[in-house]
N, C-alpha and C positions, 0 to 999 in steps of 0.2 A: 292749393292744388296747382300743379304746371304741368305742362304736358312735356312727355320726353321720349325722344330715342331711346328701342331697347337698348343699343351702343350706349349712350350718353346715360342709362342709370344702371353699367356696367359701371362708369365713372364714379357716378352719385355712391353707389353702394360702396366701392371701394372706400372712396375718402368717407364717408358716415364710420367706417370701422377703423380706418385709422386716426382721425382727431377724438374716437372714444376711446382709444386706448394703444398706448404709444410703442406696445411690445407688439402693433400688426406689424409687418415688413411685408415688400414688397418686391419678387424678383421677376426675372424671364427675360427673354429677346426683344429687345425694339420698344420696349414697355417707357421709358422716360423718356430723352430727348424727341424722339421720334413721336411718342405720343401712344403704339401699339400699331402695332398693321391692319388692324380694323378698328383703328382712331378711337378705342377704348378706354385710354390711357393719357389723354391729352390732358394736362393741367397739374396732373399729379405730381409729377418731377418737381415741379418750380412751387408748388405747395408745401409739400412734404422732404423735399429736399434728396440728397442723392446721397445719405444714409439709409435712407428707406424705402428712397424708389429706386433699384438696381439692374442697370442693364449688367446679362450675363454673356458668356460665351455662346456662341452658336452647336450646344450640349445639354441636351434634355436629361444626362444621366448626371451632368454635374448641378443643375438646376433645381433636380429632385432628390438630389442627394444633400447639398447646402439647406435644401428648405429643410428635410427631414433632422441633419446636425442642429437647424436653429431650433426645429420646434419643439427635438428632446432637450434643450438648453434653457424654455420659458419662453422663448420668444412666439408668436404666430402668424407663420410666414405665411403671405398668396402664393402661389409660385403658378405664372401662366406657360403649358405647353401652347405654343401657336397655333398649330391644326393638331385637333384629336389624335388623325391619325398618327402624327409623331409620337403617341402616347405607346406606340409597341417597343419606339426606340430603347426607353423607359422602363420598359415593363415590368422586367423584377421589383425595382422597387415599389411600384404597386400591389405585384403579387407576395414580393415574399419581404418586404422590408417595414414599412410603416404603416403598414395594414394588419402585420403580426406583431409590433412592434408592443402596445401595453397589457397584447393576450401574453405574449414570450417574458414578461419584465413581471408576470404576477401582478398584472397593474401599480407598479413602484415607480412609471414611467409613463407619459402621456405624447400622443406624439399632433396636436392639435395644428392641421394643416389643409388648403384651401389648395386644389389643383383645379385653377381657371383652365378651361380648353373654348375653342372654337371647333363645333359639333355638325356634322352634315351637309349635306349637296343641296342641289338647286341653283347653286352660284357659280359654275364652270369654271371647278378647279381642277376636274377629272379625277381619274381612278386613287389615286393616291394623295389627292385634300379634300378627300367630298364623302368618306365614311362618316356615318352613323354608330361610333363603338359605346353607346352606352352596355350593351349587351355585354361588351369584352369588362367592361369596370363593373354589373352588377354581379358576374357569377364570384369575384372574390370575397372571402370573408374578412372582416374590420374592414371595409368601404363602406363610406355611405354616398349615394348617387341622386345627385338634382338635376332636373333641366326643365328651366321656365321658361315659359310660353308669351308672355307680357311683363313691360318697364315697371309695373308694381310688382309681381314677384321675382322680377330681377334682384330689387335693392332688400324686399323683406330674406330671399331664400339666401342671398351672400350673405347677409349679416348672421341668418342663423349658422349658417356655414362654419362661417369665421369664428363662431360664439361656442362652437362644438368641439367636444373634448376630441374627437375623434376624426381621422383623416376625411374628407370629400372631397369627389368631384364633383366640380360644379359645370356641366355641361350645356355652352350659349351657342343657340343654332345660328349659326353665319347667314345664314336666310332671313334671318329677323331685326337683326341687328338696325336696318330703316325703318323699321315699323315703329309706331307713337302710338302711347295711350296718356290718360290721366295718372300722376302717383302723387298720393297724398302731401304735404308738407310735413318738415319734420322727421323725425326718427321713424323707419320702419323696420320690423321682426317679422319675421313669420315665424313658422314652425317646419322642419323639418318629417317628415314622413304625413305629411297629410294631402289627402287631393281635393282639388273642388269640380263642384258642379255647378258648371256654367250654362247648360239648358235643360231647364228640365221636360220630360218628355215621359208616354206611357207606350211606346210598343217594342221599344227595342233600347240597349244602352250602347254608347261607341266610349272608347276609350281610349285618349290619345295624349302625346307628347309633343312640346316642344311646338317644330312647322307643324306639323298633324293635328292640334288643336284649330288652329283659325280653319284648316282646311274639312276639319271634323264640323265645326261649326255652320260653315257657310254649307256643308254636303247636306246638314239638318234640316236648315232653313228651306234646301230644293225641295227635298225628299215631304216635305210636311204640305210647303205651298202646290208641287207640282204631283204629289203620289198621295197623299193624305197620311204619310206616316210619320209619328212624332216622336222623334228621338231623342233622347236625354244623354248628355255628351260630357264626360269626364275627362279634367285635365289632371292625368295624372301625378304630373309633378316632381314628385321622388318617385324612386324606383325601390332604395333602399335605404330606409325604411319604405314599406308600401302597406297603403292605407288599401285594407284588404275590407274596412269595416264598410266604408264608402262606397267600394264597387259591388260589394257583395247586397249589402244593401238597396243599390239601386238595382243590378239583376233581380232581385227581389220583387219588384214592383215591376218592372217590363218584360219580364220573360225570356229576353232574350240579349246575345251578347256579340258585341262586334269590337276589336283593336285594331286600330291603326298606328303601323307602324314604321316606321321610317330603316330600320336595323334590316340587315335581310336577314330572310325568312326562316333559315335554319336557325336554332337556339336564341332568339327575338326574346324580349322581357311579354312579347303579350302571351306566348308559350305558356310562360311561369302564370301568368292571369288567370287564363283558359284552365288551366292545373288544379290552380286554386279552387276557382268556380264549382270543377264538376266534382272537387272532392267535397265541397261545402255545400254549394247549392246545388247539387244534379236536378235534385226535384221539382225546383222554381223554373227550372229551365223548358221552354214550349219546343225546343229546337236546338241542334249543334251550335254550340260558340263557334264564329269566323274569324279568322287571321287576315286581315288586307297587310299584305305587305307589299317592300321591296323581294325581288328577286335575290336566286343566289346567286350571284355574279356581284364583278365591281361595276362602278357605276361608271357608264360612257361617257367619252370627251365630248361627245355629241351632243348639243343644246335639244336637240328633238327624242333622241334615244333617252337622254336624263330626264325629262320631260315623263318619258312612257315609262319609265321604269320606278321613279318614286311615284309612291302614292297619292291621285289626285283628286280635287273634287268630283270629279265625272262619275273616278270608279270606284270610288265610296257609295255613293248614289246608285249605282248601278248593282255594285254587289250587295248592300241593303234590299235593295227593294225587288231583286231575284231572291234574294232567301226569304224575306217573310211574304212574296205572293208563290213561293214553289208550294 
């Protein structure tokens, strides 16, 4: 067991995928000599050599285009976009290229590829490096969408990433990236589309991603010690595949239902949640499912306005425990 930066088992996961098998490749901006712009990448180059580790042009259409050529070829490429948001530069080929790719080919064709991105605000990048677009990558069909919250399912959800017939993105919240836990020794897997719960709890369930997990958690912790309410907090995980049996299940037992969300507010994955819910469970329900989100606006350059406008421990707390004492 060692302890590591969620940055640093960015690292670990990558190389656990590449010396298990010698068709990973590895491309994108700043990724080898440099090491990555969020020092993700540091080691890999002079590991795996600069056949595999591949700085490219400053072109996210040529980055996701090469990765797409390699992975209809056998090979399976990472290809990192640097900030998310660069991912609109991209976008076709998310929407209409390797996401249609082995539906269009009658499955004769696979296109098995790992789209690393750096995910959300908090870190004053302002409006245009600080989105949140898991939302923009869940509504297409052939995606499938990750974003872990801690350096153990960093290294398990890459590898299952990598190990998937099928395109992901794999979405690292730039907020996280200092943060240290424990990860086992050794190879780790997870599984794709499953979520866990991380506290359990009987009045209310929260459901959160990515930075909105720790933040969900520690809201728990207030809300129980200082309000007496006990809440049961799900890290959701993937998005898609979504582990509908999980949340549904714990709705089941608390009665009631809270996401936090980091996406604004319009069209949010906790939208699709809340959807699910009330066509499944309407009847377990004591009270309306709650959306905490980001607003619709982009996020301010402002370290205090970005502050007030993602979602925080306070108004988690606060909006919990107005909905279940109204």
């Amino acid at each position: 067991m060692a302890e590591l930066t969620y940055r640093d088992a960015v690292t670990r996961g990558i190389a656990q995928e590449m010396k298990r098998d010698p068709d990973v490749v590895f491309l994108g901006e700043d990724i080898a000599a440099a090491g990555g712009v969020f020092k993700t990448t540091v080691g890999l180059l002079e590991e795996f050599g600069p056949l595999r580790v591949r700085d490219t042009p400053i072109s996210e259409q040529a980055i996701l285009g090469a990765a797409m050529g390699a992975a209809m070829t056998g090979l399976k490429p990472i290809a990192e976009i640097m900030f998310s948001d660069f991912i609109a530069v991209c976008f076709n080929y998310l929407a209409n290229e390797f996401s249609k790719h082995r539906y269009i080919s009658n499955g004769q064709t696979k296109c098995p590829l790992v789209v690393r991105t750096a995910n959300g605000g908090g870190a004053r990048f302002g409006a245009q490096h600080s989105q949140s677009v898991e939302n923009w990558c869940m509504m297409i069909p052939g995606l499938k969408v990750v974003a872990p919250s801690s350096p153990t399912d960093v290294v398990g959800l890459l590898a299952a990433s990598v190990r998937d017939p099928d395109p992901v993105i794999f979405l690292e919240h730039k907020s996280l990236y200092p943060i240290k836990g424990e990860v086992p020794d050794g190879e780790i897997v997870d599984t794709i589309g499953t979520a866990k719960i991380l506290r359990s709890g009987r009045d209310a369930t929260i459901t959160a991603l990515a930075l909105m997990v720790p933040r969900a958690l520690e809201a728990a912790e207030k809300l129980k010690e200082e309000h007496g309410i006990d809440c049961e907090v799900i890290d959701v995980r993937s998005l898609v595949p979504l582990d509908t049996q999980t949340i549904l299940g714990s709705v089941g037992r608390t009665h009631r239902l809270f996401t936090v969300e980091e996406n604004p507010r319009l069209c949010g994955w906790g939208a699709e949640i809340v959807s699910i819910v009330a066509d499944e469970a309407f009847y377990d329900l004591d009270g309306p499912p709650v959306r905490i989100t980001t607003p619709h606006l982009p996020l301010p350059a402002s370290d205090v306005l970005e502050d007030a406008t993602i979602p925080s421990v306070d108004r988690i707390v606060d909006r919990v425990k107005r909905s279940l004492n109204a």
